[in-house]
VEXVEX-867132 format. One line per 4 residues: number of its first residue (from 1); for each residue x, y, z of C-alpha. Coordinates in steps of 0.05 Angstrom, whole numbers. Layout:
NUM = X,Y,Z ~ ...
***
This chain:
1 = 1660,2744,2169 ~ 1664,2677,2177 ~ 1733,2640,2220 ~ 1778,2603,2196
5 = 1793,2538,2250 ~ 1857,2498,2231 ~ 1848,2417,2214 ~ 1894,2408,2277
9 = 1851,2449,2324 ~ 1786,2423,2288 ~ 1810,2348,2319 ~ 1816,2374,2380
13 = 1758,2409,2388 ~ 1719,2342,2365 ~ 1763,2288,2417 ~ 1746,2349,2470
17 = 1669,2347,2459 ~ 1674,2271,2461 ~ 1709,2271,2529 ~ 1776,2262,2514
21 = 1831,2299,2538 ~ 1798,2300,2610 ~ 1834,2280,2679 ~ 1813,2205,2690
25 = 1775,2183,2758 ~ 1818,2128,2800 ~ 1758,2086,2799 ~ 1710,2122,2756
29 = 1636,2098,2789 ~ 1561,2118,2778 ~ 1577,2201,2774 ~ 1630,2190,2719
33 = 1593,2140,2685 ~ 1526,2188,2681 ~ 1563,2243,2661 ~ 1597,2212,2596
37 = 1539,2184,2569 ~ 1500,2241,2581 ~ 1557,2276,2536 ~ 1553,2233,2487
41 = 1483,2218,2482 ~ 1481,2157,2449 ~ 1524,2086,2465 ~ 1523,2048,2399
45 = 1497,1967,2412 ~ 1529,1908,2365 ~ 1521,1840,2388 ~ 1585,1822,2360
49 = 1628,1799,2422 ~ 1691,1768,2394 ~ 1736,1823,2432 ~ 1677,1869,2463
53 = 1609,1891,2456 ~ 1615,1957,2430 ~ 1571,1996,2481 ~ 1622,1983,2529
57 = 1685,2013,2494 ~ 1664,2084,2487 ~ 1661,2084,2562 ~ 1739,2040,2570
61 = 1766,2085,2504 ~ 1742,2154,2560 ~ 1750,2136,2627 ~ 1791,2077,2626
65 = 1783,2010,2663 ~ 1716,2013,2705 ~ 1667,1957,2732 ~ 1632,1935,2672
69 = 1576,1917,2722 ~ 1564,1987,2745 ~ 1549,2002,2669 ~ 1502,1948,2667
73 = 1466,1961,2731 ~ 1451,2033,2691 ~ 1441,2015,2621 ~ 1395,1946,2638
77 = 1351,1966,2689 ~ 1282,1959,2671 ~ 1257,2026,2687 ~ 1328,2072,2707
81 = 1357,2132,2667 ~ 1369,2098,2603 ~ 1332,2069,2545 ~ 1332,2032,2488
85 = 1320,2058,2424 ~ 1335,2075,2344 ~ 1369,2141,2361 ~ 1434,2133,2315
89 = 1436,2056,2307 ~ 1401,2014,2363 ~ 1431,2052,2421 ~ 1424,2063,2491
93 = 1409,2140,2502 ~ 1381,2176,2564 ~ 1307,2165,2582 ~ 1285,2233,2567
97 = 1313,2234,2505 ~ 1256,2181,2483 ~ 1193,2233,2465 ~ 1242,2266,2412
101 = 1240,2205,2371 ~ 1169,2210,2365 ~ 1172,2229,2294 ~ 1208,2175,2277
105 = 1170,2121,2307 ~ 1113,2142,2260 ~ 1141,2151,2204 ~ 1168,2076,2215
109 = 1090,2053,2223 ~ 1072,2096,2169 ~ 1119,2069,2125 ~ 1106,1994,2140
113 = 1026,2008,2142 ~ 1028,2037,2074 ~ 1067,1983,2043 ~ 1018,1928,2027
117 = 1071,1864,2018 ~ 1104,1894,2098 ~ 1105,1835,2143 ~ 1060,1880,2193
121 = 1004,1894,2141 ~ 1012,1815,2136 ~ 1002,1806,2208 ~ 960,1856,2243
125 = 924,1814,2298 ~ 992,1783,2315 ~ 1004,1849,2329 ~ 951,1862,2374
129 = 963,1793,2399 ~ 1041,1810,2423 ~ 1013,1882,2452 ~ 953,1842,2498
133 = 1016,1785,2512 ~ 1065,1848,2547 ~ 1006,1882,2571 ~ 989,1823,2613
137 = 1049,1789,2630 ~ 1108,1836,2612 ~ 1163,1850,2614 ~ 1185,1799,2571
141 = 1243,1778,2527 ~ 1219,1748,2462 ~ 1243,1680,2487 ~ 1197,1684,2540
145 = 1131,1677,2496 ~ 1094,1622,2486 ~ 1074,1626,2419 ~ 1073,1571,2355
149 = 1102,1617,2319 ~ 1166,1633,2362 ~ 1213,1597,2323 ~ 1274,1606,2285
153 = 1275,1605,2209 ~ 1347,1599,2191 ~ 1415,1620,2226 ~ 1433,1685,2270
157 = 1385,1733,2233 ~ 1335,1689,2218 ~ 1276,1715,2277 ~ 1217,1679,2289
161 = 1146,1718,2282 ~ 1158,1739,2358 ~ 1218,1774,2339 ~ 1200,1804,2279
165 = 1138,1833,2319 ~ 1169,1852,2379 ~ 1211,1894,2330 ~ 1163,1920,2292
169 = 1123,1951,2354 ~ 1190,1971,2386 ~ 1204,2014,2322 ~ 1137,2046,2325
173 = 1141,2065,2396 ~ 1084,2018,2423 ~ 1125,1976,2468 ~ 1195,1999,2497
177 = 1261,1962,2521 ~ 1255,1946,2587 ~ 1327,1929,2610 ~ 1352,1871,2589
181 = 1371,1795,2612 ~ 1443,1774,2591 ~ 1445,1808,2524 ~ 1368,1802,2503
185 = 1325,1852,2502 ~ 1266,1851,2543 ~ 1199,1886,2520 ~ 1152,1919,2569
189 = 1094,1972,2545 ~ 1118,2044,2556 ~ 1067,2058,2613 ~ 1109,2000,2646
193 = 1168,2038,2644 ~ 1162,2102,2624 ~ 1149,2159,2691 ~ 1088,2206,2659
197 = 1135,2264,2651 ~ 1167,2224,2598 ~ 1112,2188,2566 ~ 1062,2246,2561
201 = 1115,2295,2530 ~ 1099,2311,2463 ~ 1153,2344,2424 ~ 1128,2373,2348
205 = 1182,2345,2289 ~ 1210,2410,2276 ~ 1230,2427,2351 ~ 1252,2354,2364
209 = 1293,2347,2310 ~ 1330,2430,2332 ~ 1343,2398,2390 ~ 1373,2339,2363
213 = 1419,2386,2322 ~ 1430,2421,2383 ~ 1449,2353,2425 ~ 1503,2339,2361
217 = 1526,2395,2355 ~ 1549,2391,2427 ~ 1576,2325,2427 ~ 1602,2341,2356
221 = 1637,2403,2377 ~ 1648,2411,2306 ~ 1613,2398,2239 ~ 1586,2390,2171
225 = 1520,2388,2157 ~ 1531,2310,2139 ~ 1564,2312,2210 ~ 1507,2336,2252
229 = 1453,2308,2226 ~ 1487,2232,2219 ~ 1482,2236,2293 ~ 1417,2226,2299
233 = 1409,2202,2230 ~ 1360,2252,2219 ~ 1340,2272,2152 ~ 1387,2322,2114
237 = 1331,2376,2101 ~ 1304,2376,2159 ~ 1371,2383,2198 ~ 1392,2435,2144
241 = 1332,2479,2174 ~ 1350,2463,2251 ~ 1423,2485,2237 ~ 1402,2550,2208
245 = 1359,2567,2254 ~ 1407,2546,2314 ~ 1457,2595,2264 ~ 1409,2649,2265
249 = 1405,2640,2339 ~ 1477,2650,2359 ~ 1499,2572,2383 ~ 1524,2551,2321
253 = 1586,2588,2296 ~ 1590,2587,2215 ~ 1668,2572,2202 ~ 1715,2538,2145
257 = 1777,2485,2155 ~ 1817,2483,2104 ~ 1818,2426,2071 ~ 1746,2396,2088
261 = 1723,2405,2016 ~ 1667,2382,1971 ~ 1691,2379,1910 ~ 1730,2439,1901
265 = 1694,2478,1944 ~ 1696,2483,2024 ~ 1651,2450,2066 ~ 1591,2482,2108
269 = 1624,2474,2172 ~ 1598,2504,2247 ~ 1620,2500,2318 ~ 1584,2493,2373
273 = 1596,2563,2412 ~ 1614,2533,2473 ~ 1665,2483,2454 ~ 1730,2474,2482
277 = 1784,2491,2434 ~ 1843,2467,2476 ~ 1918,2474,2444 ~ 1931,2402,2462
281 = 1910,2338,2466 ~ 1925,2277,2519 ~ 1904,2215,2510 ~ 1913,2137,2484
285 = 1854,2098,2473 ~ 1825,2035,2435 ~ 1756,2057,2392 ~ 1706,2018,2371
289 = 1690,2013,2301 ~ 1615,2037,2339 ~ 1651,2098,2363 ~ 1623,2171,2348
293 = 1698,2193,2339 ~ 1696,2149,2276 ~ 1629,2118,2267 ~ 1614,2168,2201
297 = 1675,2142,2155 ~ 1668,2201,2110 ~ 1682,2246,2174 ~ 1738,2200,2197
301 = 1784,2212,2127 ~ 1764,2279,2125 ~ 1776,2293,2201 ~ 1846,2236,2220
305 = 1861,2221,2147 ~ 1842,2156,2163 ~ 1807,2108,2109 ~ 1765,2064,2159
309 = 1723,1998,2135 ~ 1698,1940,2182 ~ 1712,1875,2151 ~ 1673,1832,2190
313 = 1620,1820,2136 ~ 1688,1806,2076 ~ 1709,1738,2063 ~ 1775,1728,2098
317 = 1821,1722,2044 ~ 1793,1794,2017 ~ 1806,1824,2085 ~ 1866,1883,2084
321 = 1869,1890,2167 ~ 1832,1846,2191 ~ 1757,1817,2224 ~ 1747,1860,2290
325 = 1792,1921,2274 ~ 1805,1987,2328 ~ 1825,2049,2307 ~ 1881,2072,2359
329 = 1880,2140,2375 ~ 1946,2171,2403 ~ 1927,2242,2432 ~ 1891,2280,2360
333 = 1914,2225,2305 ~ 1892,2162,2295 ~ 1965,2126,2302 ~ 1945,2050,2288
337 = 1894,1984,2273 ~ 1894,1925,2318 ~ 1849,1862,2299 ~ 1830,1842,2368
341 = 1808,1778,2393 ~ 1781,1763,2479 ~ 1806,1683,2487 ~ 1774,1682,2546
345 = 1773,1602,2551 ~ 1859,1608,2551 ~ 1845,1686,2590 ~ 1878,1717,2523
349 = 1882,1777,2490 ~ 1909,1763,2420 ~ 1926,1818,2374 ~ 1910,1783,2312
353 = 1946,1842,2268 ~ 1970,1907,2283 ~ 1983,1969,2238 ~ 2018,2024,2244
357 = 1983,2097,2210 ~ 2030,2143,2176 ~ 2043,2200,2215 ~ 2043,2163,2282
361 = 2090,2182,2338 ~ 2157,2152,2352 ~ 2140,2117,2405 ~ 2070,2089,2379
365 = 2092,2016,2395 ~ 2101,2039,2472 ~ 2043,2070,2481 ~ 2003,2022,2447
369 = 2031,1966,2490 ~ 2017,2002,2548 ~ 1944,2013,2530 ~ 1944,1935,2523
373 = 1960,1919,2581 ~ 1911,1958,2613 ~ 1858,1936,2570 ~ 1886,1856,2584
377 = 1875,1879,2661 ~ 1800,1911,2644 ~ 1774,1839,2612 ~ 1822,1796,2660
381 = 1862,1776,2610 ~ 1925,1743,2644 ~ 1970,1750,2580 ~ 1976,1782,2511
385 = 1998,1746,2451 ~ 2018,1783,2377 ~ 2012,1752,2305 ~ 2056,1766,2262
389 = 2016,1806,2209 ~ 2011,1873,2195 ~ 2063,1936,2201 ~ 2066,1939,2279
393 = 2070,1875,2292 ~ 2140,1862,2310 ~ 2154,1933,2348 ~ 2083,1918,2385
397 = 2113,1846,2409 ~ 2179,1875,2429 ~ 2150,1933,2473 ~ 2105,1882,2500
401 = 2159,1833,2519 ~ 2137,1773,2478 ~ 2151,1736,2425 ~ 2116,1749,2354
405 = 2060,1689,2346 ~ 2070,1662,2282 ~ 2012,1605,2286
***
């Protein structure tokens, strides 16, 4: 017989198996920081900066202000406990997680080997060139080789030959991140930086990708087959098998929430057997659109009721909330949207626009506020200034104490 878990329960079961709902460190350090990524597996990376780089708010939205620093002193190292690689998006992820991509990183030199017009079939000894360059004098960011062809050819995505290259061997597995200096990435052969326990695993497709399942399923608490194997974006087949088997095996639970339908039929839905299913929820945070609690937009509706889009990439005038817009959550909903901006030449934090959800709690404005002002404190941010657009607007500038910005 398969259980029946109520929408309400099923969102807290997922903001549990993320790490929310836990009691916060004082000064979360090295222990707490290790711990949470470990949970989640994977820490999303965008370079887009205008209020945060999102590998840092997973950590803020969880533990709350902590020494950015100590996060980068983890991440960045050349050869520590985390790497660099395609495990959801680009993403840092523990070390040892590395040999279960190995399937991947073929199929990604397969693919562009077999493709005749693929820049790499186009540039083979360039290749070999770039492998001989970090085998000699690596680790090395891409700005750091000498090469005619290491030039730009056009605005922010348009990489020189280095780039593309360094890319292409970085997909394949033949050279590795190796920390990074500022925010660029810094190359390095995997024999550089890999210990042999590591770099001599080999893990066979079908067992990496169970344990993949597995590792979502976890940090998932609950899900769809969509669910688990977006994690990892790993292919639907193959995760289809992995969850069956992990079924058959007694750590996946087969169970239905009402409502999570496709069409008009229920979803395929399993919990993890260990998750928490706790009868509440605690907590106020500020997600990143790169956040697993609502990085899959299909789960996001289906899960908060929340239609999520980023807007960055829409013309401004076609824009509904705004260009750098975090979900709020207020203990299991998803209570508001606040278009963020970091001033940090005036030491600003401007709320561009701020929303309110239906369903929020009476005193959303409140507790939003409050979670401003720590997050003004976490960037040093010595004020906080509200526009005047969007549903919360003029509660959010009253609870704050400040006068609606209508510039």
């Amino acid at each position: 017989m398969t259980n029946s878990v109520s929408p309400a329960l099923a969102r807290r079961i997922a903001l549990a198996a993320q790490g929310f709902g836990r009691a916060r460190a004082t000064e979360p350090g090295t222990r707490q920081l290790n711990a949470l990524i470990d949970r989640l597996g994977v820490l999303q990376i965008d370079s887009v900066n205008v209020f945060e780089r999102s590998h840092y708010l997973p950590v803020f939205a969880r533990l709350g202000a902590y020494d950015k620093s100590a996060l980068d002193a983890l991440t960045f190292a050349r050869a520590g406990r985390y790497i660099e690689y395609w495990g959801h998006e680009a993403t840092i992820m523990p070390r040892e997680s590395w040999p279960l991509f190995r399937w991947r990183m073929q199929h990604y030199r397969d693919r562009s080997r077999a493709d005749p017009q693929s820049w790499a079939t186009a540039n083979p000894e360039f290749l070999r060139w770039l492998h001989a360059e970090l085998a000699e004098k690596g680790p090395l960011a891409a700005s750091q080789i000498e090469h005619d062809a290491n030039k730009r050819v056009g605005p922010w995505w348009g990489w020189s030959d280095v780039k593309i290259g360094l890319e292409t061997l970085f997909r394949w597995g033949e050279i590795v991140a190796a920390g990074r200096a500022g925010f660029e990435r810094r190359y390095a052969l995997p024999e550089h930086v890999l210990p042999p326990a590591v770099l001599n695993r080999d893990v066979p497709r079908a067992e990496a990708i169970r344990e993949l399942v597995r590792r979502a399923a976890i940090a998932s608490g609950i899900g769809t087959l969509d669910d688990l194997a977006d994690y990892y974006r790993l292919p639907s087949q193959d995760a289809r098998t992995a969850v069956r088997e992990l079924e058959e095996a007694g750590e996946l639970l087969p169970v239905t929430v009402p409502g999570w339908l496709r069409g008009a039929r229920p979803r395929e839905t399993w919990l993890h057997r260990d998750a928490r299913r706790p009868r509440s929820m605690e907590a106020s945070a500020l997600l990143s659109p790169f956040d697993p609690v609502v990085w899959a937009r299909d789960r996001a509706l289906r899960m908060f009721d929340f239609h999520y889009r980023i807007e960055i990439y829409t013309p401004r005038h076609k824009r509904v909330h705004g260009y750098y817009v975090l979900p709020v959550l207020l203990d299991d909903h998803l209570s508001a949207r606040l278009d963020l901006k970091n001033d940090r030449a005036s030491r600003t934090l401007r709320v561009q626009a701020a929303w309110i959800e239906p369903g929020a709690p009476t005193d959303a404005a409140e507790r939003v506020a409050a979670l401003l002002r720590e997050t003004a404190g976490w960037q040093g941010s010595e004020r906080i200034s509200v526009s005047g657009r969007g549903s919360l607007a003029g509660d959010l500038a009253g609870a704050l104490g400040v006068r609606v910005d209508d510039e």
